[in-house]
Structure formats: structure tokens, C-alpha cells
C-alpha positions in Angstrom: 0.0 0.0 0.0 3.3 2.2 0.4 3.4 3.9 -2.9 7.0 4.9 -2.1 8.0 0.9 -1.4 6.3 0.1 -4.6 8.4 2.8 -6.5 11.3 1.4 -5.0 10.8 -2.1 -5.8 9.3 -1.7 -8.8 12.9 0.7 -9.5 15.1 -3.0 -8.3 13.2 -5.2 -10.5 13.9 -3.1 -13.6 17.8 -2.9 -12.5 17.8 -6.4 -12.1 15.9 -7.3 -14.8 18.3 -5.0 -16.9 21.4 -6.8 -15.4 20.2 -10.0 -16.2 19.1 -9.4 -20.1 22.9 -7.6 -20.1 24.0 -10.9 -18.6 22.9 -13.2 -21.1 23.8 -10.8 -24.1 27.6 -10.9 -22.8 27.4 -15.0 -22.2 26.0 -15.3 -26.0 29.5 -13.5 -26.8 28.5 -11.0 -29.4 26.8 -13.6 -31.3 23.3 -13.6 -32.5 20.5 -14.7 -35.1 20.8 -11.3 -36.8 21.8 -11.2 -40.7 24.4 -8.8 -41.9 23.2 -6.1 -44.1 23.6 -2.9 -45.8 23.1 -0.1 -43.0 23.2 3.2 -43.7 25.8 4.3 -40.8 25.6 7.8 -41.0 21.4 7.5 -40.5 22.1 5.1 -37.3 24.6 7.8 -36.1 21.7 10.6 -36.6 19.1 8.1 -35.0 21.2 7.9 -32.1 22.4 11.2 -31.6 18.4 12.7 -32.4 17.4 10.3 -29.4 20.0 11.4 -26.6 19.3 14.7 -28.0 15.4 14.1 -27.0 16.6 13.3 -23.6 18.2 16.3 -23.0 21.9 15.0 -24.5 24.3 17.1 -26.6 25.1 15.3 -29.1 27.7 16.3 -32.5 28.3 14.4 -35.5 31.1 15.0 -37.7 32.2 13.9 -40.8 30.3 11.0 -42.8 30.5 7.4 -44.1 31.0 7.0 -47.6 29.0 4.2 -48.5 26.8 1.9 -46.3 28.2 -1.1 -44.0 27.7 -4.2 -43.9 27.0 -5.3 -40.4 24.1 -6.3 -37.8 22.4 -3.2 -37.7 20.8 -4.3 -34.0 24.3 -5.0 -32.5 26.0 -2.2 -33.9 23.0 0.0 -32.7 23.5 -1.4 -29.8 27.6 -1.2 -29.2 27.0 2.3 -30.1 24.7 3.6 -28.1 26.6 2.3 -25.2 29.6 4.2 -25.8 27.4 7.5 -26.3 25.2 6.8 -23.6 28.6 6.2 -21.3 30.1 9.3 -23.0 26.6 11.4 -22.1 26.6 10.0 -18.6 30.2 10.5 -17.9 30.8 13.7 -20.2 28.3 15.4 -20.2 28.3 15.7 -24.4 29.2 13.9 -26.7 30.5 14.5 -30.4 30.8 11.0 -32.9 33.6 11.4 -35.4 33.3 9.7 -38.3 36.6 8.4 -40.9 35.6 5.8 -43.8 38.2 4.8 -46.1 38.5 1.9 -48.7 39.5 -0.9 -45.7 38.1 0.6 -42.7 34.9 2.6 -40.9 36.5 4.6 -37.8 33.9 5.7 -35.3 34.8 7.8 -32.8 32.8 9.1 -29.3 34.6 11.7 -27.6 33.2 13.6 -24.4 34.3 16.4 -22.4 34.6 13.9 -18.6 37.2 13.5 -16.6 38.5 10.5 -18.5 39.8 6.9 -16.9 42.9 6.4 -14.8 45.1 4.6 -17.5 45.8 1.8 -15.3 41.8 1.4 -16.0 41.6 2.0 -19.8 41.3 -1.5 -20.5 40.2 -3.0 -17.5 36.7 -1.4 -18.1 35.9 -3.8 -20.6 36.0 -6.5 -18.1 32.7 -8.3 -17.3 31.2 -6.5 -14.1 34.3 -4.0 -13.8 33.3 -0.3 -12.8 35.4 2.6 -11.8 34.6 3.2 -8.0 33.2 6.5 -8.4 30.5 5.0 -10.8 29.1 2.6 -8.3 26.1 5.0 -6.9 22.5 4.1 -8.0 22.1 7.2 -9.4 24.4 6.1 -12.6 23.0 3.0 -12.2 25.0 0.1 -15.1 25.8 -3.5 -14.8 29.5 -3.0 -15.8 28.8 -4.8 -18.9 28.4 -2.2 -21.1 31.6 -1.9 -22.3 32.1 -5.4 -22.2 29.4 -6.0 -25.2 30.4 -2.9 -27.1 33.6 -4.8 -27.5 32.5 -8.0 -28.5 30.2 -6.5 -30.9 33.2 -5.0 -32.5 35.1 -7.8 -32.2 31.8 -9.8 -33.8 32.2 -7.4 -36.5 36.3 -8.2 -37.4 36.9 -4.8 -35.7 38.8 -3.4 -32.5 37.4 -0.7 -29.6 39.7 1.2 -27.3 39.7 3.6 -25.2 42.2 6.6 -24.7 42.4 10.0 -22.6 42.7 12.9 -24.7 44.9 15.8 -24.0 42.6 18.5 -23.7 40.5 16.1 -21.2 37.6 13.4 -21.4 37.6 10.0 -23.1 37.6 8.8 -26.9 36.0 5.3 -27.8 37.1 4.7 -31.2 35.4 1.4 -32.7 37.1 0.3 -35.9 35.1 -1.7 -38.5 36.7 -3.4 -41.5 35.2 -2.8 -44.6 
């Protein structure tokens, strides 16, 4: 009858509802039932950045893809929009630099945060690894995020890292054959 308990309960079950459907996404190891296709990468990037924008995101995009991709479009929507929702959550904006050339697609997702200790830069991408000041409920996460964005790529034939930049906050950069 407490409308405040049933707020809060309600509020667990979705978190752990959401760690488990992040669970078995990371034990499936990137894989799924999904067909490659042609995807028009510049209209997933504009999808994505239009939606964070709706929640109240600032969101850039620079540059453009040259031709479409051939990839799971699900997957990569979804390895993407971790890395922006990350970089919106973390850094406040986010800007997603885009290179093509003949043998690769670069994707970039730079913010303006404080960036990751170095000694943390890859250990992120760990299953259930989050930095200590990230642990509040109020940025809620499983610590798998990072960990599926990777696979994905990895799904995909391509690489994500991380790196500081100089002028401050972190760069994802998601490298996709072509």
C-alpha cells in the first residue's frame, strides 16, 4: 500500500531485470541470429544522436560514411549507443567522429569527462568491472556495457579502445573493416 515501497521495488526489479538481459547478451559473446546487411551508418549515427538529443543529450556528429556497412544493424545500434550513452553519462556531451576509407569505418565518441585512470583503460571492458566513483545508483549500469560494445566490434572483425585525450575526457574509437 506504500506507494513509495512500490516505487522502490518496482525501481530494483527493472535494474535487475536489466542486469540480467545484459547478462545473457555478454554470455552469448556477441553472437546472435541477426543477418548482416547494408546499413546506412551515417542515418544510425543521426538516429542515435536525435534520441540522446530528446533526452536532454548534446550530441555532435562530424564527418560522414561514404557508403553503407555491412554489419548487424541491432548489434551495432546497440555497441553504439553504449559508448554514447557512457560518454553522455560520464561527459556530459558527446561529439561521434566519423573516418571511412576503402579498408576501414573509424567511429569515434569523444566527451568532455574527466576520462579513466590509465591503469583502467582496458580493464573497463571486463565483465562487471566499474570505476569506484561509478558505483552510486544514481548512474545505475551493470559493468557490462563496455564489455558488449567490444564483443560486438570484435563480432564485426573490428577493435574498440579507449584513450584519454589531452585537452581532457575519453575517446572510444570502434574500428570496422570494410
Amino acid at each position: 500500500e506504500d506507494g513509495e515501497a512500490k516505487r522502490k521495488i518496482s525501481q530494483d526489479l527493472e535494474e535487475v531485470e536489466s542486469m540480467v538481459l545484459a547478462t545473457l547478451e555478454f554470455m552469448r559473446g556477441g553472437e546472435s541470429a541477426e543477418k548482416p546487411q547494408a546499413l546506412d551508418m551515417m542515418a544510425l549515427l543521426e538516429s542515435l544522436a536525435a534520441d540522446a538529443r530528446d533526452m536532454g543529450g548534446t550530441v555532435t556528429v562530424e564527418n560522414a560514411a561514404l557508403r553503407p556497412y555491412v554489419g548487424r544493424p541491432q548489434a551495432l545500434k546497440r555497441c553504439l549507443g553504449n559508448l554514447l550513452d557512457n560518454a553522455l553519462k560520464y561527459g556530459t556531451s558527446a561529439t561521434l567522429q566519423v573516418e571511412d576509407g576503402e579498408e576501414r569505418l573509424v567511429i569515434r565518441v569523444r566527451d568532455r569527462g574527466p576520462g579513466i585512470p590509465d591503469q583502467e583503460l582496458e580493464r573497463v571492458f571486463e565483465p562487471f568491472h566499474r570505476l569506484e566513483a561509478s558505483r552510486s545508483r544514481d548512474t545505475g549500469g551493470t559493468g557490462l556495457g563496455l564489455s558488449i560494445a567490444r564483443q560486438i566490434a570484435q563480432a564485426h572483425g573490428g577493435t574498440l579502445t579507449l584513450r584519454n585525450l589531452v585537452e581532457g575526457g575519453l575517446e572510444a574509437e570502434l574500428v570496422l573493416p570494410r
